[in-house]
N, C-alpha and C positions, 0 to 999 in steps of 0.2 A: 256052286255052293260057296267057292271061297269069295269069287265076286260080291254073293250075297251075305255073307258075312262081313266081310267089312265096309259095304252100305249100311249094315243095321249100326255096325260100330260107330262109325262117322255121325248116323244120324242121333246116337246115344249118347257122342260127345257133344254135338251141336246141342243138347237138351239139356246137357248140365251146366253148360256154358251159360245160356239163354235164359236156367233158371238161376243162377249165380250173379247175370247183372242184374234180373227183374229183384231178389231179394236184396242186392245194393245198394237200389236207387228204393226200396221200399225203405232200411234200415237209413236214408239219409232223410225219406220224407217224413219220420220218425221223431227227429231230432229237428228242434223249431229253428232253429239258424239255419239248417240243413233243408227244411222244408220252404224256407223264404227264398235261398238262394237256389235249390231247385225249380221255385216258382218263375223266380225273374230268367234264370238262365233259359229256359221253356218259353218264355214267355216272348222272348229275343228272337229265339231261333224259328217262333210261329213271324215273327213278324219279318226276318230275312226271307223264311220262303215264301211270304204272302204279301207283301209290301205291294204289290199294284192292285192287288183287292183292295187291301184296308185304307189305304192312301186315298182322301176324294177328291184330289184332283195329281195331275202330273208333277214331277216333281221340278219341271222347269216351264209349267204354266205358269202364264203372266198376267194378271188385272192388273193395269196402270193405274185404273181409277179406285181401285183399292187399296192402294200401296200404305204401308204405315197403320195398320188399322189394327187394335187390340181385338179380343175374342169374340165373335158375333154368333150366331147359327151359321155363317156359309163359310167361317173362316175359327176353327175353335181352338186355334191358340194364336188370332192373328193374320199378317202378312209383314212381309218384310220390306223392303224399300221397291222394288219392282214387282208388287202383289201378289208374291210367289205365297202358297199357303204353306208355314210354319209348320206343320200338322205333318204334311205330306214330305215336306222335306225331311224332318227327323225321320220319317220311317223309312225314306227309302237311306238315308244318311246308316239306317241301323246295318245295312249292308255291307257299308263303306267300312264302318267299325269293325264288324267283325270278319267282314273278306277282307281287311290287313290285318288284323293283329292274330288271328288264327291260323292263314298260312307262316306268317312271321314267326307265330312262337314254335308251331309245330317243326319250322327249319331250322330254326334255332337249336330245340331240342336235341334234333338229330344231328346235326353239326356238332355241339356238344357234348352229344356220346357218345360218338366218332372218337373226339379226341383226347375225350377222359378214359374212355378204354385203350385205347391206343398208350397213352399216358401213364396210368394205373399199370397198366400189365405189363409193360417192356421194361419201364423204369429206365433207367439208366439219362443218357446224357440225351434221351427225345424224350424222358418227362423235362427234364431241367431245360429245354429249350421251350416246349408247349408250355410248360407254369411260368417263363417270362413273356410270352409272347400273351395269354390269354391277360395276365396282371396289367399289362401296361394296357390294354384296352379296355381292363374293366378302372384302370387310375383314371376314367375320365367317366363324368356322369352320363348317362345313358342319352340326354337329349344335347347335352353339347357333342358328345360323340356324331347321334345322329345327322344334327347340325352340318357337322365336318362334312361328312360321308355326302350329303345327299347335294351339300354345295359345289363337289366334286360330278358327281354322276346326274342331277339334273333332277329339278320336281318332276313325278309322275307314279302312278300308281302302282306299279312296277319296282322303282326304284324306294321308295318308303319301305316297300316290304320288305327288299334287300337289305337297306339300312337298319330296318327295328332288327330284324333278324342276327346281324351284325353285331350290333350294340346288345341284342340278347343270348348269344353264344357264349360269353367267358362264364359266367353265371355256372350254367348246364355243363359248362365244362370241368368247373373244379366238383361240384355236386359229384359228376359220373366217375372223377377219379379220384375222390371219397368212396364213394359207392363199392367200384371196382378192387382199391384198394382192402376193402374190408372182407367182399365176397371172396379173393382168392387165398384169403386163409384161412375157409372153409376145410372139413377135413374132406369132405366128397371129392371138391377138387384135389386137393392133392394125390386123393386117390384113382382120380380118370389121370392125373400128370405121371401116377407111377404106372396104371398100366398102359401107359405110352399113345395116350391120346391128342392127337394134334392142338395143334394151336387156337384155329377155329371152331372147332367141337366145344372146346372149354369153355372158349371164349361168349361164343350166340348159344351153346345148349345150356350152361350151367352160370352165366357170368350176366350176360345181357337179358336173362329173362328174368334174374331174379333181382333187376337193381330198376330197371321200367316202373315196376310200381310207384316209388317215390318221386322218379322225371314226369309222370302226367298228374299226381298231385300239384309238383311245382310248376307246370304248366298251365295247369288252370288258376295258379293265383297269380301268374305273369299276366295273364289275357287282360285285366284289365289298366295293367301299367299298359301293355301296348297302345291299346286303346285310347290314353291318355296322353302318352308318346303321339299316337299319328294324329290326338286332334291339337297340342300344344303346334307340330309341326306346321299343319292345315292354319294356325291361328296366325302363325305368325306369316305365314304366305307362301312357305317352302315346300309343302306337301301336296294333298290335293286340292289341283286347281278347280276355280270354280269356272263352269256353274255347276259342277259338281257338289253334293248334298250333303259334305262332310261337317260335321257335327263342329268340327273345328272352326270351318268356312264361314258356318250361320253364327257362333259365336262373334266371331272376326267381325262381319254384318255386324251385327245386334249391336256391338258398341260402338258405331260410327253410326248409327242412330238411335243413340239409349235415351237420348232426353226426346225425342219423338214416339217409342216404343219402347220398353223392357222387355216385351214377351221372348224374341228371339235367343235374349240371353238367356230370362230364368227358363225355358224350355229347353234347352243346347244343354243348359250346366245340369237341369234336372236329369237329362237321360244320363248324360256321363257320370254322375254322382248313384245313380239307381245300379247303371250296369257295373259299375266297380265295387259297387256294396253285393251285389248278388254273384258276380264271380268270385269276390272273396272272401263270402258265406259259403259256399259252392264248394272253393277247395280249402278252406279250413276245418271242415265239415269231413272232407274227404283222407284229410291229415289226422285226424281225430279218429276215425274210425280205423284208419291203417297203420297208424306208428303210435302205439298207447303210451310211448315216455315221451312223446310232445302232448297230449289230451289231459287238457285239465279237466273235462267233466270227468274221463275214468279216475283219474286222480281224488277229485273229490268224493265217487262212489266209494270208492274205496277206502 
């Protein structure tokens, strides 16, 4: 009986859960910024997982005798200087975008709620070390940092992720020990600190679950910096090598033969301009709906 009791529980919290995202992503697809950037974000992730379907040919097939050719029927945005189809390399390229900048932000993240909690809650002379340490990384722009990092440890697709992830840590960290800072002078908590509740209890039961919601907001309006990060990196040669199908890589292409062709560029810049408009429809959308003293629509209802 108690076994089956708390099956039914589990499965009763699973259903509130389950209905709680479905009404989420209903009340984002509600709201027309919300529902464009839900479109494109969806739209992405159909073509991450299906990119050898939809792609019609490989994405390091080669026509020599096609090389340089604007939009035809067999080639519909083109080929690039070794007759590679245009077409196919942006989708399978949509992978490269976002298998780095999605493991990248999401370590980032956790790196920096690491250390803003750590930070936020001890205080003392290991906040004042972590708030010099995290400043002097963020006193440098995000792609010259990268730059640094990755001239160190070596192009490769591995080491990009490292680097954005890097370069996106200080961020996530002063956020978390804002965050942190604010949630422990909560009166709840003071009251698990009087009846002599440990450190970590406070800490991931009452501290770290309730300060997540506003780190995956700011997580999805990072994806598409990253995104732009690892193809600036890719453009200039530092990043992913080719024949790799980075967005950045065909850009690179495109302009060492723009007065032969344009397609490789205005197709390279259309994706990356689509997916940063729809990631940050996406999570401003998402901002809007969970922190109503940043929402200017509620403001304006009001």
């Amino acid at each position: 009986m108690e076994a089956s009791t708390a099956l039914l529980g589990r499965v009763s919290h699973l259903r509130r859960r389950t209905r709680r995202v479905v009404s989420t992503f209903g009340d984002i697809g509600r709201r027309p910024a919300g529902f464009i950037g839900l479109l494109i974000v969806g739209g992405l992730l159909v073509v991450v997982v299906f990119a050898p379907l939809l792609a019609p040919y490989g994405d390091t097939s080669q026509d020599i005798p096609s090389a340089l050719q604007g939009p035809t029927l067999h080639h519909l945005l083109g080929t690039d200087e070794l007759g590679r189809d245009t077409l196919s390399r942006l989708l399978y390229g949509t992978r490269i975008a976002l298998g780095v900048s999605v493991p990248a932000v999401a370590a980032a993240m956790t790196c920096g709620l690491v250390i803003g909690v750590v930070a936020g809650y001890f205080g003392g002379w290991i906040d004042v070390v972590l708030v010099i340490v995290m400043d002097a990384l963020q006193a440098f722009p995000a792609v010259i940092l990268a730059l640094v990092l990755i001239a160190l440890l070596g192009p490769s697709l591995q080491n990009v992720i490292i680097v954005i992830a890097v370069a996106f840590t200080p961020g996530y960290a002063r956020v978390s020990r804002a965050l942190v800072y604010a949630a422990k002078q909560n009166q709840y908590v003071e009251a698990e600190r009087a009846l002599g509740a440990s450190h970590p209890r406070i800490i991931f039961v009452h501290i770290v679950r309730n300060i997540l919601g506003p780190l995956f907001i700011l997580m999805a309006m990072d994806i598409p910096s990253a995104v732009t990060t690892e193809a600036g990196l890719s453009f200039l040669g530092v990043g992913i090598q080719p024949p790799t199908p980075s967005w950045g890589n065909i850009l690179s292409d495109g302009f060492t033969y723009i007065y032969q062709t344009p397609w490789p560029i205005i197709s390279s810049g259309v994706a990356l301009m689509v997916t940063t408009l729809g990631f940050t429809m996406f999570g401003e959308t998402l901002r809007d709906m969970f922190d109503p003293r940043l929402s200017g629509i509620r403001r304006w209802r009001m």
